[in-house]
Structure formats: structure tokens, C-alpha cells
C-alpha positions as CSV (number, residue, x, y, z in Angstrom):
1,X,-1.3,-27.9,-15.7
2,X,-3.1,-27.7,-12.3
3,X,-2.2,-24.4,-10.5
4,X,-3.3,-23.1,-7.7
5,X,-3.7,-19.0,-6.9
6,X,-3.4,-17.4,-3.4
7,X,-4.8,-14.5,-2.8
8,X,-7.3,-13.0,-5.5
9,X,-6.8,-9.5,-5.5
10,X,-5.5,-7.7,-8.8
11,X,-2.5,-9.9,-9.9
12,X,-4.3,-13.1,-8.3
13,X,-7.4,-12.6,-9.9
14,X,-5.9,-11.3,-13.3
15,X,-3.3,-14.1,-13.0
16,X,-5.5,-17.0,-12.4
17,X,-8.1,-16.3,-14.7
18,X,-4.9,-16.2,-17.7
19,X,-3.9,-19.1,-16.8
20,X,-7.4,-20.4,-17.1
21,X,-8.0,-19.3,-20.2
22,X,-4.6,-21.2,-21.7
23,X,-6.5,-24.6,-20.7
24,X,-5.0,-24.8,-17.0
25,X,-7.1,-25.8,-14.3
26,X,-7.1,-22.5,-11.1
27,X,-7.9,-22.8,-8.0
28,X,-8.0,-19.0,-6.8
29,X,-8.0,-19.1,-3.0
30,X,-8.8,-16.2,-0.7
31,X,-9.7,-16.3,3.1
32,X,-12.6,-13.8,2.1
33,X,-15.8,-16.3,2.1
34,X,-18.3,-13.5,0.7
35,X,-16.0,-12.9,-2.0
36,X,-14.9,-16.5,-2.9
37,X,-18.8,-16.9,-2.7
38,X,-19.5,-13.6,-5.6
39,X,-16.9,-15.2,-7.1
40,X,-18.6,-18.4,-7.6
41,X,-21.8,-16.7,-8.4
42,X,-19.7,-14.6,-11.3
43,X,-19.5,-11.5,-10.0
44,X,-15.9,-9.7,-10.7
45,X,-14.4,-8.0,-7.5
46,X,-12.6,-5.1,-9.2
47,X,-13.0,-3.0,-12.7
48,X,-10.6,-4.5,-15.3
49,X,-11.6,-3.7,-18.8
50,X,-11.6,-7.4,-20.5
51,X,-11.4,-9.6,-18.1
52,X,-15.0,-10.3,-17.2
53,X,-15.5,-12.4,-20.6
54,X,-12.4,-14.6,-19.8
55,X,-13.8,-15.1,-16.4
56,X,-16.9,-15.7,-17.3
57,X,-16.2,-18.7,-20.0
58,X,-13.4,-20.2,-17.5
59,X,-15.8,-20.9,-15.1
60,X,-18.5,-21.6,-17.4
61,X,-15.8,-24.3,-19.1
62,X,-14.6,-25.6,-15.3
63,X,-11.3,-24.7,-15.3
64,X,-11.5,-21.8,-12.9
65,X,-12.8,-22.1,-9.7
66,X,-12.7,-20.8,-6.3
67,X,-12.5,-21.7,-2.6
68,X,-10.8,-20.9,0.8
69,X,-9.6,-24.0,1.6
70,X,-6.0,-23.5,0.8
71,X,-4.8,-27.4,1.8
72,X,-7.5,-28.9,-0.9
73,X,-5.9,-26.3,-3.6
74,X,-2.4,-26.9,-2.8
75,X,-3.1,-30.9,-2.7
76,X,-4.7,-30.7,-6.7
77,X,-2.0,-28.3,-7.9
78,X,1.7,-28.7,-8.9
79,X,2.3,-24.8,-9.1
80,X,1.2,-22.4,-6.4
81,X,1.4,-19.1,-6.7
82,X,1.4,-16.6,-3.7
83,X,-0.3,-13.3,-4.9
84,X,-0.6,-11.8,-1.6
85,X,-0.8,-8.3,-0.4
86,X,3.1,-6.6,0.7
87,X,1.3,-3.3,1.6
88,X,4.8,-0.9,3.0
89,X,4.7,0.2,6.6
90,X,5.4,3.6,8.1
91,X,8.6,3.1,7.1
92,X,8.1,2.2,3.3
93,X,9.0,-1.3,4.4
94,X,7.1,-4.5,2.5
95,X,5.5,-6.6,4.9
96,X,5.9,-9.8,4.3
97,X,3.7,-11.2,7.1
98,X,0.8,-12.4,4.6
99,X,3.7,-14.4,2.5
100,X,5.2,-15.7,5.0
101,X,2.1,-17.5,6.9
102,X,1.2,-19.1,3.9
103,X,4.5,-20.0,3.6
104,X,4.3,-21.4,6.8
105,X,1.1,-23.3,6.6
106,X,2.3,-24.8,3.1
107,X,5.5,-26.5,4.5
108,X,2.5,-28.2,6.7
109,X,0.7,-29.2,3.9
110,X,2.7,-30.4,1.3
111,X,2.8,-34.3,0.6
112,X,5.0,-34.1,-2.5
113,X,6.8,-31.9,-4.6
114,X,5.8,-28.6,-5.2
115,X,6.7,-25.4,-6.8
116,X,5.8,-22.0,-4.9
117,X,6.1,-19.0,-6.7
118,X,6.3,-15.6,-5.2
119,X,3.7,-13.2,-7.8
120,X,3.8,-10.6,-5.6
121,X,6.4,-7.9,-5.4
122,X,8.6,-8.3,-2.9
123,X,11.9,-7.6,-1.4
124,X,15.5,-9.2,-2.3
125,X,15.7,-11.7,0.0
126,X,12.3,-13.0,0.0
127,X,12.2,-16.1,-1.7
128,X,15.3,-17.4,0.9
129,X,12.8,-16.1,3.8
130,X,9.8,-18.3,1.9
131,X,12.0,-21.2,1.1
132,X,13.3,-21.6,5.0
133,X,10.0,-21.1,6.2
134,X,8.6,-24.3,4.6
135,X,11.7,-26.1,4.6
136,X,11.2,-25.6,8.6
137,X,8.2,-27.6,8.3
138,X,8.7,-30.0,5.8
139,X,11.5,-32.8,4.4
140,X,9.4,-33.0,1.5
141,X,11.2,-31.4,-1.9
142,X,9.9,-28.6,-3.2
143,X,11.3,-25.1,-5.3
144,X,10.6,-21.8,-4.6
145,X,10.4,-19.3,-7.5
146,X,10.0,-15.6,-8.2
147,X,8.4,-14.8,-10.6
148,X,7.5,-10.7,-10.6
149,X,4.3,-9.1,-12.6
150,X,4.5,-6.1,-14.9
151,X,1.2,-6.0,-15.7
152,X,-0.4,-1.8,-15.9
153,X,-4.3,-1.5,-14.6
154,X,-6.4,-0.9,-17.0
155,X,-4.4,-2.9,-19.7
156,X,-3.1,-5.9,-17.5
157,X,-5.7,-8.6,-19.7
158,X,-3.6,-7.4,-22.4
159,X,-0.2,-7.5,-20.7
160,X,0.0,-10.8,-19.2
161,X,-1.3,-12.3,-22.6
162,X,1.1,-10.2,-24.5
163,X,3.7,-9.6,-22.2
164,X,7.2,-8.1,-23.2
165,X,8.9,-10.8,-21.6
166,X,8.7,-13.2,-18.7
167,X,11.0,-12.4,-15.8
168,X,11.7,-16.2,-13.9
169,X,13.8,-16.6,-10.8
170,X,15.0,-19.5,-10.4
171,X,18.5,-21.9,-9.9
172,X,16.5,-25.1,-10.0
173,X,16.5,-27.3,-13.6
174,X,13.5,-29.0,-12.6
175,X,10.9,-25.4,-11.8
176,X,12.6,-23.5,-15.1
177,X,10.9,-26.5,-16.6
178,X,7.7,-26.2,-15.5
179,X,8.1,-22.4,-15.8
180,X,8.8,-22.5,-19.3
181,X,5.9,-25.0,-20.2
182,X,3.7,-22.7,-18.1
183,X,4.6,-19.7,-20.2
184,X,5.0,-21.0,-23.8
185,X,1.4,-20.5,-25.0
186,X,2.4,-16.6,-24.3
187,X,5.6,-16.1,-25.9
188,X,4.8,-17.6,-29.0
189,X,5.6,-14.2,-30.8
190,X,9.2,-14.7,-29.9
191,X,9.4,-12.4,-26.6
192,X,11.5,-13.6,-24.0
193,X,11.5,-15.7,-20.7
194,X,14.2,-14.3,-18.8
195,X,15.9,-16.8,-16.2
196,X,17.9,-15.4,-13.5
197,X,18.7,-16.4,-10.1
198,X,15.7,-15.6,-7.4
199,X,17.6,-12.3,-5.9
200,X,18.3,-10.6,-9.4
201,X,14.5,-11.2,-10.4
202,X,13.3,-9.3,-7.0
203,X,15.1,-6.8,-7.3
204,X,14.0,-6.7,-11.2
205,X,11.0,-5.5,-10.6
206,X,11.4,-2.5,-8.1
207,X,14.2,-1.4,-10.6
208,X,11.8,-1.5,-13.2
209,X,9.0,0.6,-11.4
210,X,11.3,2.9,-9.7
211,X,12.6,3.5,-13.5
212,X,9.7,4.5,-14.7
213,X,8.5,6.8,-11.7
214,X,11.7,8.8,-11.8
215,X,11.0,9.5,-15.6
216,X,7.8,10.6,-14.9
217,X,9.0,12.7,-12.2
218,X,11.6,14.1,-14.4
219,X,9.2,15.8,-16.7
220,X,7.3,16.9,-13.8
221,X,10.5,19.0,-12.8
222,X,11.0,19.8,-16.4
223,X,7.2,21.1,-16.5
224,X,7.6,23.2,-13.3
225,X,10.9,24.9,-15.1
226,X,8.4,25.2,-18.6
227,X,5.9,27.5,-16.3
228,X,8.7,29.5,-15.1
229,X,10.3,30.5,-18.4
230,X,7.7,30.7,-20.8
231,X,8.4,27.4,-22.8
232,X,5.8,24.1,-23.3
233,X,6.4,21.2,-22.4
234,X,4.2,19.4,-25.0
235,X,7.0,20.6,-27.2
236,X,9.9,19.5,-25.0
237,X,8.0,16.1,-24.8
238,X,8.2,15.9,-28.5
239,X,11.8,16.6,-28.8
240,X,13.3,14.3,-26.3
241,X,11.1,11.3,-27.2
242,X,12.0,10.9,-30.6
243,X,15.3,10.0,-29.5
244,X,15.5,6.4,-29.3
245,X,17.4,6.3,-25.9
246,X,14.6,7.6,-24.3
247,X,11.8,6.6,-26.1
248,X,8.3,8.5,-25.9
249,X,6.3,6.6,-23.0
250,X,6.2,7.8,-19.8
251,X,7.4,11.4,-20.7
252,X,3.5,13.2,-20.1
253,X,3.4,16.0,-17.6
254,X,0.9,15.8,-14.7
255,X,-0.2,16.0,-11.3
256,X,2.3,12.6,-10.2
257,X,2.2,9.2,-10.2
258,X,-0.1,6.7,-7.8
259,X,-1.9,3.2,-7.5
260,X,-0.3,0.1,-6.0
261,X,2.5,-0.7,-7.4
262,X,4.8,2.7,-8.2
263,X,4.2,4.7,-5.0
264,X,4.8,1.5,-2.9
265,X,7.9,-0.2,-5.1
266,X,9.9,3.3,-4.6
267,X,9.4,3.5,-1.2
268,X,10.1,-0.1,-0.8
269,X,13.5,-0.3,-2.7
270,X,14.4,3.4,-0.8
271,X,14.2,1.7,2.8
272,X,15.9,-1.9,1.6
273,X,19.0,0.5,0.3
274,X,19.3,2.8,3.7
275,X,19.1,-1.0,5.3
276,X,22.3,-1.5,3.9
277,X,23.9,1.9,4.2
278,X,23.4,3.3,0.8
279,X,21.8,6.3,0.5
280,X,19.7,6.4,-2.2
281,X,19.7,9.7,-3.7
282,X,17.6,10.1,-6.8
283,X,14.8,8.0,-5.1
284,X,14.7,10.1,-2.0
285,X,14.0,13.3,-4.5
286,X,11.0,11.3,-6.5
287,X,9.1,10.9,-3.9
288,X,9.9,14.4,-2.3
289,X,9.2,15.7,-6.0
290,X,5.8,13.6,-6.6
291,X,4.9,14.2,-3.1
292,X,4.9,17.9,-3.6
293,X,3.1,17.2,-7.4
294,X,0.3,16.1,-6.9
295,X,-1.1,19.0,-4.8
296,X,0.6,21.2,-7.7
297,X,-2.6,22.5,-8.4
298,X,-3.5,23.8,-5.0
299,X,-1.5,27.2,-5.4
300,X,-3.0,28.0,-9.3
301,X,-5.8,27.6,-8.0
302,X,-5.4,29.8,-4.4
303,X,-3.6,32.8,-6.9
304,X,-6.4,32.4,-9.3
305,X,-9.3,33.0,-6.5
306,X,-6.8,35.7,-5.1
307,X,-5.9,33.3,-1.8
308,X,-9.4,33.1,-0.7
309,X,-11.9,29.7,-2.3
310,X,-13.7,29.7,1.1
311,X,-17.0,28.3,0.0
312,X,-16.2,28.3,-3.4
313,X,-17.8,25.5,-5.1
314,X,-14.9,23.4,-7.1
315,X,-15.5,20.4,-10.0
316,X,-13.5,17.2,-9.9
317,X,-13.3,14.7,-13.3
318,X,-11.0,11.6,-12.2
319,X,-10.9,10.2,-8.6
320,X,-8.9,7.1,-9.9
321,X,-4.9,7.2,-9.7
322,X,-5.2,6.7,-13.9
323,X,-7.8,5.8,-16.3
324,X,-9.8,2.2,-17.0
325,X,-9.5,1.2,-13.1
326,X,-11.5,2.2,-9.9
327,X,-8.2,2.1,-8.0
328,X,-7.1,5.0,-5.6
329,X,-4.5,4.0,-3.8
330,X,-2.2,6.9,-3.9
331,X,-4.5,8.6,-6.1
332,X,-3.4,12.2,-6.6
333,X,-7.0,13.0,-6.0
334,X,-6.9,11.8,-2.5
335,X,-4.4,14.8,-1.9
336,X,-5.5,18.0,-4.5
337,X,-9.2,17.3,-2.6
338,X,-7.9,17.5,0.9
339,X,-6.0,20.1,0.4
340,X,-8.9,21.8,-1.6
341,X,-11.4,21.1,1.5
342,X,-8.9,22.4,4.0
343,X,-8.7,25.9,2.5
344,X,-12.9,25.8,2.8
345,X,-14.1,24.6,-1.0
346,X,-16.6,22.7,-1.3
347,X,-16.2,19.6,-4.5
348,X,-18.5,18.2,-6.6
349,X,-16.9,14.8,-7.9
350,X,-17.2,12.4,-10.8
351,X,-15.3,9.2,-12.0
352,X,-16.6,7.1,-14.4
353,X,-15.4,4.1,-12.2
354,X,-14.1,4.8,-8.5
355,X,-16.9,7.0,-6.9
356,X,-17.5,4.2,-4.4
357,X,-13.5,3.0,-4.2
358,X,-12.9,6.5,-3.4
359,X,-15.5,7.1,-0.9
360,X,-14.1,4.2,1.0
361,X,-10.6,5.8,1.1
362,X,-10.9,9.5,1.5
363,X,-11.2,11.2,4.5
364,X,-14.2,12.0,6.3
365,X,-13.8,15.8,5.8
366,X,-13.5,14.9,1.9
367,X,-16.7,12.9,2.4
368,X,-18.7,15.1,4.3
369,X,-17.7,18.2,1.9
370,X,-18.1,16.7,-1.4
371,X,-21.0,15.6,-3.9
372,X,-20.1,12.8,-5.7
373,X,-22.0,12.7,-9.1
374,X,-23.0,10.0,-11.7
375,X,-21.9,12.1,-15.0
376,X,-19.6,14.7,-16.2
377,X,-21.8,16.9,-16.9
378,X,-23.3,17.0,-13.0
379,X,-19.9,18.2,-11.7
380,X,-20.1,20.9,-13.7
381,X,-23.5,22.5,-12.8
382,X,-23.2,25.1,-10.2
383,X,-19.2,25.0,-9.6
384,X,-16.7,28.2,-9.8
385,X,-13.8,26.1,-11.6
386,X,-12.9,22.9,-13.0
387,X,-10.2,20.6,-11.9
388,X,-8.9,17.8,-14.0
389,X,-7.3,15.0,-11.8
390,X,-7.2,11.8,-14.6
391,X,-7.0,11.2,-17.9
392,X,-10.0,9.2,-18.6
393,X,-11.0,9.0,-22.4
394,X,-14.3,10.8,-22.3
395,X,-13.0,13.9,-20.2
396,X,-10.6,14.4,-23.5
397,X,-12.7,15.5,-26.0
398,X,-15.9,17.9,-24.1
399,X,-17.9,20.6,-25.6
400,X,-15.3,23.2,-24.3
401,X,-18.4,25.8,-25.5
402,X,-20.3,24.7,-23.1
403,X,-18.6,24.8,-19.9
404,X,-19.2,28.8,-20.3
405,X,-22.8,27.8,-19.9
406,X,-22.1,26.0,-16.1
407,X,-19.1,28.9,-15.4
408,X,-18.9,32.7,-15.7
409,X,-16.3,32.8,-16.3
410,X,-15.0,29.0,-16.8
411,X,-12.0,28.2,-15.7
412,X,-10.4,24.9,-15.8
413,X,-7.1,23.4,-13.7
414,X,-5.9,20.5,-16.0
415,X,-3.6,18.3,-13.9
416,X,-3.1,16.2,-17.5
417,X,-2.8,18.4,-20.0
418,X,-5.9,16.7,-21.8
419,X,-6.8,19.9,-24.0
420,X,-5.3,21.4,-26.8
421,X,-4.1,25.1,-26.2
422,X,-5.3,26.2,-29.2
423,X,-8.7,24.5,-28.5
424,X,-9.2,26.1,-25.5
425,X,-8.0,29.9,-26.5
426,X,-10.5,29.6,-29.0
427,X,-13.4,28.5,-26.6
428,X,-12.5,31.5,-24.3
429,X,-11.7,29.3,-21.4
430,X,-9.0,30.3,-18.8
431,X,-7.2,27.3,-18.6
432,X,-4.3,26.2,-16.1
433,X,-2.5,23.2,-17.0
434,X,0.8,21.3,-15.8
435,X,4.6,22.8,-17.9
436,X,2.1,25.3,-20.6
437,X,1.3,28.6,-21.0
438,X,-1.8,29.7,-19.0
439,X,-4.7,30.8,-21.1
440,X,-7.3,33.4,-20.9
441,X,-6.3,35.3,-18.0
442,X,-6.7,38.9,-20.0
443,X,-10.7,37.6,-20.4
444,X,-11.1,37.7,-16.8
């Protein structure tokens, strides 16, 4: 099939190179001629563990390609998929500008039928706004589609191949079609494409994401109550997710959630409700909760340093919102630092992926008061305490020995609960996580 890609950030560029790889032809377009140009010339724009080798032998076997003239793409390709930014206003409202001028320039570029599918997360309502829009411009037939992603950064190679089921709005016979033929070589292990009307699939999505985020806030809450009477929440964890109505993902205590998609699909579903006069309770207290979470840390480590860490000289492992991606959007980090910096610390950072993501998005007081360093082992040298902000593999298992050698004494802030207690009592460590019983604190 010939499909054409708009937009090449995350889902685009995940997306399109997918498709490729299922012997489709891609067009990725983006309005970005220095990256359409690295992209040409091979370069990957963001970190995503396993996609460089499909997008590497697509290109190599000329079925992926890129460009930024959108009216040659849309003339070779049948399918076009809109993969455009929604980033949420002031308000936690989607902007729909980006979808909507393509949507625009499409109905004045289409010579025959076409189906245009909306990748990116949007609103209810959207694919009527993107199917008036063209139809303003054009008699020529066409279907518009939604068609939402639910793939996770740093597995989302995995998850579009793999997925758990396809999710495709639609009311037209002739685009389920081409829907289905798209997606077969994906569902051949018997996971489902799901057809529902255009308005159910939107809404699909943010009810999926906002799902999950209020579980994770849950055991956030559940942790802060663990603190206050004595008990673990590794334990509780354990005994709730065994049960089969809940299941066991999404239950790990922490410092919040953040990237993209959870931060902005909340908010998003949150304004569209007060819109229509419902108050949306339990959503308004996630984001009041996670808000609040992520600079949880802040006060351990104030009361630990008896409310003064003026000039104190504080470690940081993880700057990305979770591991195997150099995305911070929403990144706890981009909070517990500020906050950090405005009581007078300095930081010395590390992330094995988003030093220079995260330079680009934090503050200039982070910037100006922080060192960012090339290994683990740098942010430790010369710092007063620890403080663990994501979960990436190699932080999990550290000589815990030896940060006694960098502190005296050492103390660590684990906003992930990487360490086992028993681990760390033994090493002599005090140690501060998120919902368990603080260690050490006698030792000091």
C-alpha cells in the first residue's frame, strides 16, 4: 500500500517506519527541511531503542522516504495519516491548529479518493472538524478515520508491531477495508482490530491514558499514607496486584507521572468535560495529586539537611520523564531541580540519554546552577546527597559500597524505589524512598 505520514515526530516517525517495514511504501513529510534532510542522510531525530535498524533497511530497500512536499506525498498515497503535534494550551485545551491546516490544504489537493486518518490524539469531535474542513474545499470523495496510538516510549518498536489491539474509527465500509488490510500483517496472533464509530475511538484513547494515570496516582496517595503509618508499600503493591481485577502494571510508587502523552491526555479530557458542564472530579485530584508528587522529595530532603541546602551540592540520576527515551516533557525532573535550585543547591546531573533534551527545556536558573555529567559515577563525586529521579536499568543495580566513598555520610532520595531495603541497611546508606520505611537515620 502507498501511505503517506505527516508530521515525523514520535508516532509519525515510529509509525511510518512500521509501516515500511510490512512492505508499504512511506512518505514521511515534515515542514522541517534540516530534518527531512538528516533524515535522508539516516540520521534518527529522537532515541527509540530499535528503531534505527528498521529505519535504516527501509530506506536502504526504498520503501521509506522523506520530503516536505506534502501535495507530491498525498498525490502517490491512498492513506494519509496526520501525526501532528495537539500540544494543550493554558487551559489544558488540544490545539488542533496544526490538524486542521493540513486538513485544509488537503481538501485543495486531492484529485481522487482518499482516506485521512487522524494518528494523533485528539479531542471527540475532531475527525467531524477534519472531515468539514476538506469537504469545504473539495467535491472529491474521501473518508476520514481515527485511528488513536497506544504505543509507550521506550517500547513503542515493540508496541505497534505487537500491539494489544487496533483501535479504528470509522462508519465508512470502504476505509474499514483498507484499515483492516493495513493492519493484518500485525494481528496475526489473533489480537483485535476494534471498529467503532470516529467519536467512541477519540475518546478511547484519553480514557485509556487518563486510566492509567489515576492508577498510578492512586499508589502515590497510598504511598504518602505508607510513610505516615509505618507500612511499605512494596508489600501493599504485592497484595493488590495479584488480584486479577487490578492486575500488577502500573501499581509502582514514585515521584508522578510525565512525557507527552499522560500529562497532556488528562488535562485534555478534564477541559472537554467542564466544556460540557461536567465536573470531572477524580481527574481534577490526579493532577492536583501528581502535581504535588513530583516535588515529593523536596521536603525529605529540606528535613534531612535541617531546612537549610544552601550551597549544598545535590546528585541527580534520570532527567528523562521514564527510562529508554531522552523525552522530558513533563519530566518530574524539570520540577524536583527547580525547586532544589530555588532553596540555593547546587546539582550535578546525569542521564544516560536526555542531557541535551533537557538542557533545551529547563530553566535558565536550572542551567546556570547545574553540571551536567557524562556518567553515573561523575554525579556522584563531590555531592552531599543523592537524588534518584528515573528508573533507568543501570542506576538499579550500583556498588551501594561505594557511594560511602563519594558521601560522608551518603545519603540517597529514591523517587523509584529502585533499591532493596535490605540492600541498602546493609550498605549503611540513609536512604529516603517513595511509601517505605527510611533507612539509616540512627547512623547519622
Amino acid at each position: 500500500m502507498n501511505i503517506a505520514i505527516v508530521g515525523t515526530g514520535y508516532v509519525g516517525l515510529v509509525s511510518g517506519t512500521c509501516f515500511a517495514d510490512t512492505g508499504n511504501n512511506v512518505i514521511c513529510v515534515d515542514i522541517d527541511k534540516d530534518k527531512v534532510e538528516r533524515m535522508r542522510a539516516g540520521e534518527v531525530p529522537i532515541y527509540e531503542p530499535g528503531l534505527k535498524p528498521l529505519f535504516d533497511r527501509n530506506i536502504r530497500e526504498n520503501r521509506l522516504s522523506f520530503t516536505t512536499d506534502l501535495k507530491s506525498a498525498v498525490e502517490q498515497s491512498e492513506i494519509i495519516f496526520l501525526c501532528l503535534p495537539t500540544p494543550p494550551g493554558a487551559d489544558g485545551q488540544a490545539d488542533l491548529s496544526f490538524v486542521l491546516q493540513v486538513a485544509e490544504e488537503l481538501g485543495e489537493m486531492i484529485t481522487e479518493y482518499k482516506v485521512i486518518v487522524n494518528k494523533s490524539t485528539v479531542p471527540v469531535g475532531t475527525a467531524d472538524k477534519v472531515r468539514e474542513t476538506i469537504a469545504s474545499k473539495t467535491n472529491i470523495p474521501f473518508d476520514v478515520v481515527s485511528n488513536p496510538e497506544f504505543l509507550r516510549e521506550g517500547a513503542a518498536v515493540n508496541d505497534f508491531r505487537k500491539p494489544e489491539r487496533v483501535v479504528v474509527g470509522t462508519q465508512s465500509e470502504r476505509a474499514q477495508k483498507l484499515m483492516e488490510k493495513l493492519y493484518t500483517p500485525y494481528l496475526k496472533s489473533g489480537n483485535p482490530l476494534i471498529v467503532m464509530d470516529e467519536r467512541s475511538s477519540e475518546l478511547t484513547k484519553y480514557a485509556a491514558n487518563s486510566l492509567l494515570a489515576t492508577k498510578i496516582t492512586f499508589m502515590n496517595e497510598i504511598a504518602n499514607i505508607c510513610e505516615k503509618v509505618g507500612a511499605n508499600v512494596d508489600n501493599v503493591r504485592r497484595g493488590i496486584g495479584s488480584d486479577s481485577r487490578i492486575g500488577k502494571r502500573f501499581l509502582f510508587a514514585g515521584i508522578g507521572y510525565g512525557g507527552s502523552c499522560f500529562p497532556k491526555d488528562v488535562q485534555a479530557i478534564h477541559h472537554t468535560a467542564g466544556l460540557l458542564g461536567y465536573d470531572f472530579k477524580i481527574l481534577d485530584s490526579v493532577m492536583k495529586v501528581n502535581d504535588a508528587q513530583k516535588i515529593s522529595l523536596v521536603p525529605k530532603v529540606l528535613q534531612h539537611f535541617n531546612g537549610n541546602i544552601e550551597d549544598k551540592m545535590i546528585g541527580i540520576w534520570g532527567l528523562s520523564f521514564k527510562p529508554e527515551t531522552d523525552d522530558v516533557r513533563e519530566s518530574p525532573s524539570l520540577y524536583l531541580m527547580e525547586k532544589l535550585v530555588e532553596h540555593g543547591a547546587k546539582l550535578k546531573a546525569h542521564d544516560p540519554e536526555a542531557l541535551e533534551t533537557f538542557q533545551d527545556a529547563a530553566s535558565d536558573v536550572v542551567n546556570e546552577n547545574t553540571e551536567y555529567v557524562q556518567t553515573p559515577r561523575e554525579a556522584l563525586e563531590g555531592i552531599d546527597a543523592l537524588v534518584i529521579a528515573t528508573e533507568w536499568q543501570e542506576f538499579r543495580i550500583p556498588d551501594l559500597d561505594r557511594f560511602k566513598k563519594y558521601m560522608d555520610p551518603a545519603v540517597v532520595f529514591d523517587g523509584r524505589n529502585l533499591f532493596k531495603l535490605e540492600d541498602v541497611e546493609e550498605a549503611g546508606i540513609i536512604y529516603y524512598s517513595v511509601g517505605r520505611p527510611t533507612l539509616g537515620l540512627d547512623e547519622n
